[in-house]
PDB file as gemmi writes it, atoms N, CA and C in Angstrom:
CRYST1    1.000    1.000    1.000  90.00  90.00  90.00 P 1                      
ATOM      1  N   UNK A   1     -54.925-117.845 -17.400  1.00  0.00           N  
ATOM      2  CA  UNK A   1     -54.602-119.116 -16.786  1.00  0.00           C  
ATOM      3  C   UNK A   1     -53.437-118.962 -15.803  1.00  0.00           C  
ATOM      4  N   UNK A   2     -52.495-118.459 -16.002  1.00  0.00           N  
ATOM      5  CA  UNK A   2     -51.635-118.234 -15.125  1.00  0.00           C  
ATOM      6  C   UNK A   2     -51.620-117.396 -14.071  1.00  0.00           C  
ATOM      7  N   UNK A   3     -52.503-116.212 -14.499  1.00  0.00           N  
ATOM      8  CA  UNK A   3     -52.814-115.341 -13.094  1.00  0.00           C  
ATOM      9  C   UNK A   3     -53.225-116.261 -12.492  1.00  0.00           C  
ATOM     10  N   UNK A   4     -54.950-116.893 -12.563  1.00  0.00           N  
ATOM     11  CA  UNK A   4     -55.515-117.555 -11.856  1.00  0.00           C  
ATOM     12  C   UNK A   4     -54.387-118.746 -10.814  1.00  0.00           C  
ATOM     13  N   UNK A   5     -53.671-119.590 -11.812  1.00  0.00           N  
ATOM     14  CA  UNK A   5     -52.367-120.208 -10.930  1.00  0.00           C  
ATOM     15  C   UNK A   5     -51.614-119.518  -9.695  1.00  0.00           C  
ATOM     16  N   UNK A   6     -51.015-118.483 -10.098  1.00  0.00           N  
ATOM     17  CA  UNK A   6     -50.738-117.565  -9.536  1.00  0.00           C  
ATOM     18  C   UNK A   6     -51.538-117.007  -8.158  1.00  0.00           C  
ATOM     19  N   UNK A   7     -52.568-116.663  -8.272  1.00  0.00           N  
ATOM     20  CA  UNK A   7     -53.125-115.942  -7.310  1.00  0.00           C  
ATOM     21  C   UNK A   7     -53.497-117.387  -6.413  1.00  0.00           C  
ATOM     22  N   UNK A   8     -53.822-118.496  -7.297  1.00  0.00           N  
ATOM     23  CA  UNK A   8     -54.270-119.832  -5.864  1.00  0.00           C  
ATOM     24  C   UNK A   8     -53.162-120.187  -5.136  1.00  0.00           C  
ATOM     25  N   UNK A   9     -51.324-119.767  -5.559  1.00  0.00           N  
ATOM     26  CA  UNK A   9     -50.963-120.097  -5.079  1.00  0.00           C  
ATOM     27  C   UNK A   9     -50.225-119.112  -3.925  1.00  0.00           C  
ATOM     28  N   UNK A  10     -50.523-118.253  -3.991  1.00  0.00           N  
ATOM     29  CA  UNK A  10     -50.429-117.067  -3.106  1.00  0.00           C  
ATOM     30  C   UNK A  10     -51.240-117.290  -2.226  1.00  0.00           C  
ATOM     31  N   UNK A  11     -52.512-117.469  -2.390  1.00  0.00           N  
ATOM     32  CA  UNK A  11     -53.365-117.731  -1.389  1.00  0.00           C  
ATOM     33  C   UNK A  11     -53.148-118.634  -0.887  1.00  0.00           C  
ATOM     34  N   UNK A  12     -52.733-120.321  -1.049  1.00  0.00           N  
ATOM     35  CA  UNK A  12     -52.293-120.896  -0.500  1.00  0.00           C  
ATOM     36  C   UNK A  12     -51.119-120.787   0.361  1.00  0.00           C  
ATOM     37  N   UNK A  13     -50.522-120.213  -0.075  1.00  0.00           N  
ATOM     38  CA  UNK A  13     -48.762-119.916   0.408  1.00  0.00           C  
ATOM     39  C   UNK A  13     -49.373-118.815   2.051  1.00  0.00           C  
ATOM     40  N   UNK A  14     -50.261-118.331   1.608  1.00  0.00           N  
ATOM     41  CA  UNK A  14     -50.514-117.458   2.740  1.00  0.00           C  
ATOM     42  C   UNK A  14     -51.557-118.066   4.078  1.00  0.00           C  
ATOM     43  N   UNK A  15     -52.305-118.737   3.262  1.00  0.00           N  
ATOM     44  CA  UNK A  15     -52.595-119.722   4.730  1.00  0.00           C  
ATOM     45  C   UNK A  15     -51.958-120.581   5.545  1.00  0.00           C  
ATOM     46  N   UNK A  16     -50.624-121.387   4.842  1.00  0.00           N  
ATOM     47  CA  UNK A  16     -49.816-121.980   5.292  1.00  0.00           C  
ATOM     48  C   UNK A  16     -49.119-121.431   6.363  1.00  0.00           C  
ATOM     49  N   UNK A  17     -48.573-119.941   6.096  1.00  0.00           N  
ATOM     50  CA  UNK A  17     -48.064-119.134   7.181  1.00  0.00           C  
ATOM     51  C   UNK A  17     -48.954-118.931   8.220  1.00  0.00           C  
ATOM     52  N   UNK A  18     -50.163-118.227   7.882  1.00  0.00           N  
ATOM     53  CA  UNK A  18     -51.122-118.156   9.098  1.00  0.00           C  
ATOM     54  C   UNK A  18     -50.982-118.998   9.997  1.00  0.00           C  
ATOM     55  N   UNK A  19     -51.239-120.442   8.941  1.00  0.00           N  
ATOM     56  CA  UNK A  19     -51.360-121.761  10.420  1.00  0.00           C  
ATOM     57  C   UNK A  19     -50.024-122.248  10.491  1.00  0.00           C  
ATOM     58  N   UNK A  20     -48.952-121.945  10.390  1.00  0.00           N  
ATOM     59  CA  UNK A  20     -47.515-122.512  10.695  1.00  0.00           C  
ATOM     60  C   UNK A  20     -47.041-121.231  11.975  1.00  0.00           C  
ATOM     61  N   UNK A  21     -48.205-119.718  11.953  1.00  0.00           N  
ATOM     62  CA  UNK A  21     -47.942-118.814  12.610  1.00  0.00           C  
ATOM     63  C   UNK A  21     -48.984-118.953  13.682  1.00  0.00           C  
ATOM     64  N   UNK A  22     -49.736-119.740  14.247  1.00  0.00           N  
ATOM     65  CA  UNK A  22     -50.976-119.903  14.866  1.00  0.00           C  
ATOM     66  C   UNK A  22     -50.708-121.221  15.928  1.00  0.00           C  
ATOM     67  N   UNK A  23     -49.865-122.106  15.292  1.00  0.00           N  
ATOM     68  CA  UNK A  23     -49.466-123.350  16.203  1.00  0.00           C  
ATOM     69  C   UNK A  23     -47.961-122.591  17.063  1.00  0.00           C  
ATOM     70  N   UNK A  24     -46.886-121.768  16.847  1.00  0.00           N  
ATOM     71  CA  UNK A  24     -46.043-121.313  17.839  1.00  0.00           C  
ATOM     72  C   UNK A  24     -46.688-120.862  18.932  1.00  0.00           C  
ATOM     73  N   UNK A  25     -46.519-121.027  19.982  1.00  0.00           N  
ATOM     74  CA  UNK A  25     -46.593-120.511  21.251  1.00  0.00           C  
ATOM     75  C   UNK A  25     -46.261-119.002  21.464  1.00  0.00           C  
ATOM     76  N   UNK A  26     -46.887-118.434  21.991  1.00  0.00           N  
ATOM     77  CA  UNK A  26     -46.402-117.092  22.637  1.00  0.00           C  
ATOM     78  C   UNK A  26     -45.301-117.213  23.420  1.00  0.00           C  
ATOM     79  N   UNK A  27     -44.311-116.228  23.771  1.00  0.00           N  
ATOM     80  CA  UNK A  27     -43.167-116.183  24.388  1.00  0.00           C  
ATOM     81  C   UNK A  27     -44.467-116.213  26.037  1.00  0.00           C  
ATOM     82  N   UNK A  28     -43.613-117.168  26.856  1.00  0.00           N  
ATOM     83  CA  UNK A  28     -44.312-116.599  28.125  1.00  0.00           C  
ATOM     84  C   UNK A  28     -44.075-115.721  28.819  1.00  0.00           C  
ATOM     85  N   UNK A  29     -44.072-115.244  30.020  1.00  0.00           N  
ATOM     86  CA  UNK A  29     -42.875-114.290  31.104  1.00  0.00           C  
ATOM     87  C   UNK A  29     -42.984-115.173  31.722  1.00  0.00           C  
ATOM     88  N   UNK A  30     -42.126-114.751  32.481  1.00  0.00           N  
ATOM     89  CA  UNK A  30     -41.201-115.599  33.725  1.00  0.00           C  
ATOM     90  C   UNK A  30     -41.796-114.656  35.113  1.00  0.00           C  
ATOM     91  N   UNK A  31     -42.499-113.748  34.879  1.00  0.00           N  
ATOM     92  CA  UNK A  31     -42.457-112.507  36.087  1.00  0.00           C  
ATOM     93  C   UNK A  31     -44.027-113.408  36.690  1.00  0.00           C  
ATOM     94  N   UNK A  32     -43.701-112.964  37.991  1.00  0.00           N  
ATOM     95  CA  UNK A  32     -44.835-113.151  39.193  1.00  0.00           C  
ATOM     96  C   UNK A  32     -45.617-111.714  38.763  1.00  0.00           C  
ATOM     97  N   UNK A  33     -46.975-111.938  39.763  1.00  0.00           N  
ATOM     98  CA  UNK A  33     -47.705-110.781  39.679  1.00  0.00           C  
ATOM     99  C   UNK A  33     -46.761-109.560  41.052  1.00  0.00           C  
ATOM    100  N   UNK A  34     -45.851-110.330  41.649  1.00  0.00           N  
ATOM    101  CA  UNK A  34     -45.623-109.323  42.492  1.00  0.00           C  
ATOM    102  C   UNK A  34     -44.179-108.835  41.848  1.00  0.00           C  
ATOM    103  N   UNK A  35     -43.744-109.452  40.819  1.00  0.00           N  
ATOM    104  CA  UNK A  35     -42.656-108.792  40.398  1.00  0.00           C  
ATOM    105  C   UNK A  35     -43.118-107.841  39.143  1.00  0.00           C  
ATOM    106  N   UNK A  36     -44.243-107.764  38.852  1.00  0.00           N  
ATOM    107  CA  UNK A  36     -44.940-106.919  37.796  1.00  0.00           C  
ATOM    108  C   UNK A  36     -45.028-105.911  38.728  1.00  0.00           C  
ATOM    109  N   UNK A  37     -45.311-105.576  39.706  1.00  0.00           N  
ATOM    110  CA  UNK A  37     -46.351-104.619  40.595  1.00  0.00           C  
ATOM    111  C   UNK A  37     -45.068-103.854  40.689  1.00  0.00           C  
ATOM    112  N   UNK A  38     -43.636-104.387  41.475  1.00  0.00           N  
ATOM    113  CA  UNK A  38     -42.244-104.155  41.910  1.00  0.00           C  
ATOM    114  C   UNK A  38     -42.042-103.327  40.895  1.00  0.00           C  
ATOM    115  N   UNK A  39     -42.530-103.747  39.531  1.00  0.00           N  
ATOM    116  CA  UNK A  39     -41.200-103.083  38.320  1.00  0.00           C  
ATOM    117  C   UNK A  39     -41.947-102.041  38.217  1.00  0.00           C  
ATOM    118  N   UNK A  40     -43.789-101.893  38.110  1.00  0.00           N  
ATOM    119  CA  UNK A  40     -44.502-100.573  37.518  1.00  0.00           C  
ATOM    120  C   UNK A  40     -44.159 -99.610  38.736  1.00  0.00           C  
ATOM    121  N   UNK A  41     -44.436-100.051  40.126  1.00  0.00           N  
ATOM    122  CA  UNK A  41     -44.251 -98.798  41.027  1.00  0.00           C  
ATOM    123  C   UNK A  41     -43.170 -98.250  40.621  1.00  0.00           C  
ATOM    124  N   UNK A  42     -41.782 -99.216  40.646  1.00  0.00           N  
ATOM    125  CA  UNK A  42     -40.527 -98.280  40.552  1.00  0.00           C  
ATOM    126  C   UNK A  42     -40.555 -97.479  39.271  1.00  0.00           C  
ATOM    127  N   UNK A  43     -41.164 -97.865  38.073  1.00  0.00           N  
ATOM    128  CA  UNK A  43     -41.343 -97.042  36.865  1.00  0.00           C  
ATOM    129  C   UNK A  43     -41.653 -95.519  37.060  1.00  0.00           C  
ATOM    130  N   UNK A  44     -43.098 -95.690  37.996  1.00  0.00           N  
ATOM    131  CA  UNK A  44     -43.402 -94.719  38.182  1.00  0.00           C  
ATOM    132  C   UNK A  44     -43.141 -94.055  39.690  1.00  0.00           C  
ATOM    133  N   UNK A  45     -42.004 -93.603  39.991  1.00  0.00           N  
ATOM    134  CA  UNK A  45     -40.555 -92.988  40.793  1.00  0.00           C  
ATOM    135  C   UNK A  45     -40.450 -93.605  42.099  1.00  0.00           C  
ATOM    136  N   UNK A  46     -41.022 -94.817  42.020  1.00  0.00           N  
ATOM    137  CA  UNK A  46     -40.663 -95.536  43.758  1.00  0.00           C  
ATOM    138  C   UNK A  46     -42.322 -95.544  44.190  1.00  0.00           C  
ATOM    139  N   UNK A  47     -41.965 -96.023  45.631  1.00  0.00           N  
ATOM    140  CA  UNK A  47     -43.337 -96.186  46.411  1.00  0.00           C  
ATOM    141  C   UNK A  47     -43.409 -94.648  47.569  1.00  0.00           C  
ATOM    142  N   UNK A  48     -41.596 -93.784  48.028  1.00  0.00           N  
ATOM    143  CA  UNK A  48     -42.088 -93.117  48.667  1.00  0.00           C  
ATOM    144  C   UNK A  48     -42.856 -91.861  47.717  1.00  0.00           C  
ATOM    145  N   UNK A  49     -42.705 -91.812  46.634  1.00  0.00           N  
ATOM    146  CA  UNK A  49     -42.937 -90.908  45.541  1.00  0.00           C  
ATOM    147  C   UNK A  49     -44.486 -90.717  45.575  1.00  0.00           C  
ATOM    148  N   UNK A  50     -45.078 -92.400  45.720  1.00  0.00           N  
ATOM    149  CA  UNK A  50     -46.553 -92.382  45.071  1.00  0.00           C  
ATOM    150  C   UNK A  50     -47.325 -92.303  46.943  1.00  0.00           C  
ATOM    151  N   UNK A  51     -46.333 -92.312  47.593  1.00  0.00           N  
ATOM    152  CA  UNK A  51     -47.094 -91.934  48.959  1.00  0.00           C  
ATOM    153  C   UNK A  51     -47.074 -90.940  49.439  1.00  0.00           C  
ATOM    154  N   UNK A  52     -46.155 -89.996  48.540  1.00  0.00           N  
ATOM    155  CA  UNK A  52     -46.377 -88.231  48.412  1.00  0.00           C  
ATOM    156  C   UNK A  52     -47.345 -87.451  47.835  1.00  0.00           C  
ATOM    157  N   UNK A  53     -48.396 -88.612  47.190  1.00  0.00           N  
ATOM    158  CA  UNK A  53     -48.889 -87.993  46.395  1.00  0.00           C  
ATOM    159  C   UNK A  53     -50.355 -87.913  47.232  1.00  0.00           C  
ATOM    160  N   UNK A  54     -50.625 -86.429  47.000  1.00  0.00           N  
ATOM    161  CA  UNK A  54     -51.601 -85.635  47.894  1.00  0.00           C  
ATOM    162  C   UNK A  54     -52.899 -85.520  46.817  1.00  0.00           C  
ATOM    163  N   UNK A  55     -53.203 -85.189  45.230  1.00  0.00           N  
ATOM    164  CA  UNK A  55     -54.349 -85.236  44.863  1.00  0.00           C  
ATOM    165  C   UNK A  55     -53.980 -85.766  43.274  1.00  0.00           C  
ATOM    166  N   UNK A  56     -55.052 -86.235  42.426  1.00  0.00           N  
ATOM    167  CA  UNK A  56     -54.994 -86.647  41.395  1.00  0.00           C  
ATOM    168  C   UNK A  56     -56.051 -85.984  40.689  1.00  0.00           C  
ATOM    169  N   UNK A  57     -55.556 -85.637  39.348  1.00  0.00           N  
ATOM    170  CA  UNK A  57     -56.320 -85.137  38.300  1.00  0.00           C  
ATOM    171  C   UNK A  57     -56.325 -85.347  37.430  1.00  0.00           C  
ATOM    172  N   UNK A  58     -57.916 -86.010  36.263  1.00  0.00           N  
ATOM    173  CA  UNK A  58     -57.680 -86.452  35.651  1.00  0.00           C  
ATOM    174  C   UNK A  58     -58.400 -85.576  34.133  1.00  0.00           C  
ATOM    175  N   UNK A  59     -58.169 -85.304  32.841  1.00  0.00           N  
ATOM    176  CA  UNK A  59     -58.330 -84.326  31.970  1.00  0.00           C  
ATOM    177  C   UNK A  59     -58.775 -85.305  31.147  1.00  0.00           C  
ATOM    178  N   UNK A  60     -60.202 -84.923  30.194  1.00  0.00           N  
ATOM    179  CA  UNK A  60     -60.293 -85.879  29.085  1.00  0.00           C  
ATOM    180  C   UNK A  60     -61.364 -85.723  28.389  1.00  0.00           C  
ATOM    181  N   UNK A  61     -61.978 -86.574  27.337  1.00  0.00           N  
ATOM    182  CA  UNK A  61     -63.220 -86.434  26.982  1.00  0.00           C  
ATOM    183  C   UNK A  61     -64.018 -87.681  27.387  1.00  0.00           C  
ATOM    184  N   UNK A  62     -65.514 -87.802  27.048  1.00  0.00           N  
ATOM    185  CA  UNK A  62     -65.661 -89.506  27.010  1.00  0.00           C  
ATOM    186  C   UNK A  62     -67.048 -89.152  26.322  1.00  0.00           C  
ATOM    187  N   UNK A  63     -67.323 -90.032  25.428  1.00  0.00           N  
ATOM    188  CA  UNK A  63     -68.579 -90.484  24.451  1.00  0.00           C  
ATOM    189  C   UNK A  63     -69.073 -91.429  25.324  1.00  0.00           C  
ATOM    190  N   UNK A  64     -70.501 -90.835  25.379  1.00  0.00           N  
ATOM    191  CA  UNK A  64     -71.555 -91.792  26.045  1.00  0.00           C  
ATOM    192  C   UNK A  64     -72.261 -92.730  25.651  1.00  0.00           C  
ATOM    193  N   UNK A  65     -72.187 -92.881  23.743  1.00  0.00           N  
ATOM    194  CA  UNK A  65     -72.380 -93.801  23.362  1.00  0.00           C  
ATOM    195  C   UNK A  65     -73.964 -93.618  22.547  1.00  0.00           C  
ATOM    196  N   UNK A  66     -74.477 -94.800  22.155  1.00  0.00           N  
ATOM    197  CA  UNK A  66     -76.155 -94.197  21.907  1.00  0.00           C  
ATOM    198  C   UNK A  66     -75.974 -93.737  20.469  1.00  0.00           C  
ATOM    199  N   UNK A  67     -77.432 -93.264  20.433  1.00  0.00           N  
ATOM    200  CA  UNK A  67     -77.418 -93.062  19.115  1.00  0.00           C  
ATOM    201  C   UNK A  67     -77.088 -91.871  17.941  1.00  0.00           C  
ATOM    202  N   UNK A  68     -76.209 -92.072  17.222  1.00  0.00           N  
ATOM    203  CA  UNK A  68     -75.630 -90.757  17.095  1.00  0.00           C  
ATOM    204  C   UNK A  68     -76.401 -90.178  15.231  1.00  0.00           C  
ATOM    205  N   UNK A  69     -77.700 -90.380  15.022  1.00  0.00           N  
ATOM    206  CA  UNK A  69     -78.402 -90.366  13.885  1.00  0.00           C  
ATOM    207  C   UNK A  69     -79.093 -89.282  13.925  1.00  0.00           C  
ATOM    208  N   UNK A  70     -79.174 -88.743  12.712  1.00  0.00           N  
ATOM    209  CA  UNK A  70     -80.032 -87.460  13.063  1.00  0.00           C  
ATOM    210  C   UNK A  70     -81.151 -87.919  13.230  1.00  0.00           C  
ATOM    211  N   UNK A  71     -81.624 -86.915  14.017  1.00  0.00           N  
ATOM    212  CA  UNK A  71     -83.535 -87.157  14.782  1.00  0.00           C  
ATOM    213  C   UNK A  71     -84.157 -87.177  13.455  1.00  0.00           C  
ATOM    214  N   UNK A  72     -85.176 -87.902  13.124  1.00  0.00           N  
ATOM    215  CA  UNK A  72     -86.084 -88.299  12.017  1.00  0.00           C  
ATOM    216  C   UNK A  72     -87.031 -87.521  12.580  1.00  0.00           C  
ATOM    217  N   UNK A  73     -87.879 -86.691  11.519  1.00  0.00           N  
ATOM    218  CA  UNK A  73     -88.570 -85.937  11.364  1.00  0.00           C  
ATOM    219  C   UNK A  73     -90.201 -86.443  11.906  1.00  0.00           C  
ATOM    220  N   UNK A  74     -90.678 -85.686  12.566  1.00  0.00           N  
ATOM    221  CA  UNK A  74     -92.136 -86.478  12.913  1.00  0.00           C  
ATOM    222  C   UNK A  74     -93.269 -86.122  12.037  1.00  0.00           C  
TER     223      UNK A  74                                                      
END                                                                             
């Protein structure tokens, strides 16, 4: 009897947060899209930096997806 108490009120206690955590607002930004663009170029070493740049290379894997089951026997 008391677990059962117990555990409904946990569960309750925990939806309450959910939805007391679901009605706050997200923090907004304050940044424009051109003050986003301003901050990543300079991140990455300025604009004359990225207009030095002569070739790009990129290293990786990638899954094509599909079906990955062994072939069934005919």
């Amino acid at each position: 009897m008391v677990h059962k108490t117990l555990v409904t009120g946990l569960i309750f206690a925990s939806c309450v947060m959910v939805a007391s955590a679901m009605d706050t607002p997200a923090a907004s930004s304050k940044l424009t899209a051109a003050e986003v663009v301003e901050r990543n170029v300079a991140a990455r070493g300025g604009l004359q930096a990225w207009r030095g740049v002569q070739a790009l290379q990129e290293t990786g894997t990638m899954a094509a997806g599909g079906n990955e089951r062994a072939t069934a026997p005919v």
